[in-house]
Structure formats: C-alpha cells, structure tokens
N, C-alpha and C positions, 0 to 999 in steps of 0.2 A: 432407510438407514438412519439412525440415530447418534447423533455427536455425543459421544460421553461428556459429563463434565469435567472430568481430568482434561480432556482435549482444549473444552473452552477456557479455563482454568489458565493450563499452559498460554495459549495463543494470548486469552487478557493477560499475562504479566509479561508476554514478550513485544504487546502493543502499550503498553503499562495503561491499562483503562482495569477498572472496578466498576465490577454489576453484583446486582443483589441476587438474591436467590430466587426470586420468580423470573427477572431479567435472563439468568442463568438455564431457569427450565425453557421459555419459549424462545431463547436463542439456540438449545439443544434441536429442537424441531424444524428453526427454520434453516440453519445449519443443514441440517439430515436431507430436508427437503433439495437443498441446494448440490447439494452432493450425489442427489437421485437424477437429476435434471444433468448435471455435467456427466455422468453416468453414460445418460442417456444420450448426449450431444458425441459420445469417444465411438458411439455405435454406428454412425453416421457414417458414411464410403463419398470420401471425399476426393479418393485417388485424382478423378480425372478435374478437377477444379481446380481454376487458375487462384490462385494466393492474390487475394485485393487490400489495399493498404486505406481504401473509404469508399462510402455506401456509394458516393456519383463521381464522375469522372471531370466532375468541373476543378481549373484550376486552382490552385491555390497562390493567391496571393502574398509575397512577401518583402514585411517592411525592408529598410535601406537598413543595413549594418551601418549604424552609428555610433560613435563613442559618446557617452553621457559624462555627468556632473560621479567622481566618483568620492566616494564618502572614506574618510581620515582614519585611519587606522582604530583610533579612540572610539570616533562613531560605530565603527563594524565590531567594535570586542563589547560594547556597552553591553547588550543584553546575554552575553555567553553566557552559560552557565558556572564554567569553569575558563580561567586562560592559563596556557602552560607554556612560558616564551614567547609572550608576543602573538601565539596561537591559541585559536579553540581545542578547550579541550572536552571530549563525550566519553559518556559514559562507554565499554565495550558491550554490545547488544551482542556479537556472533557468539552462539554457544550458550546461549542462556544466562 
C-alpha cells in the first residue's frame, strides 16, 4: 500500500516538519510499507493472550517521590513562545 502525498503533506504540517520532494517520495514507501506490516500484525488471533505491560517480569524499581528545587515563575515562562496571564500560551493544533 502506498501513502499518497497529500497524506504526508497533511501529517508534516500537523507535526510542523518540512521535507523535500525526494524526502517526500521515499517516506511515501516507507510509510506504505509500514502500514502493510501493521496490516499484517491486526491478522494476528491474539484472543487467548494475556495483555503484558514489558518483555520480563523483573521488577521495577522506583526512585523516592521527592520534592526538588522549583523554578520562579520568570524562569518557567522565559522560553514560551507566547504568555497570556501569567500563562503559556500554544498555538490550537486540534483540527488542523
């Protein structure tokens, strides 16, 4: 199956990345390819298989919930791109 370019097109400006036009042809393929392969994985009868959350069953270890050194309101807004009150403000991504 092959990914049109419209497809890729869409998906680059709603990940906001720019590719050229050869970038464009051999992501259409490897795109396609990957969508043959998940295809392929939906055919799969998994009914009686237990749902596993990682590959081994060793534990996981985890750090202490600690409070840390927390950074000034100044520090946290420095890099926004927009602030609107005191708050970040982002562009609206849903919907295109």
């Amino acid at each position: 199956m092959r990914v049109e370019k419209e497809e890729i097109l869409k998906l680059a400006k709603l990940a906001r990345l720019e590719f050229t036009e050869e970038e464009i042809a051999n992501m259409g393929d490897s795109l396609g390819q990957l969508v043959e392969y998940l295809d392929m994985l939906k055919q799969l009868k998994l009914d009686d298989m237990e749902p596993m959350t990682a590959v081994d069953s060793a534990p996981r270890p985890l750090r202490p919930d600690v409070q840390g050194k927390m950074l000034s309101k100044e520090q946290a807004l420095r890099n926004a791109p927009e602030i609107n009150l005191e708050h970040f403000s982002i562009p609206k991504v849903i919907g295109g």
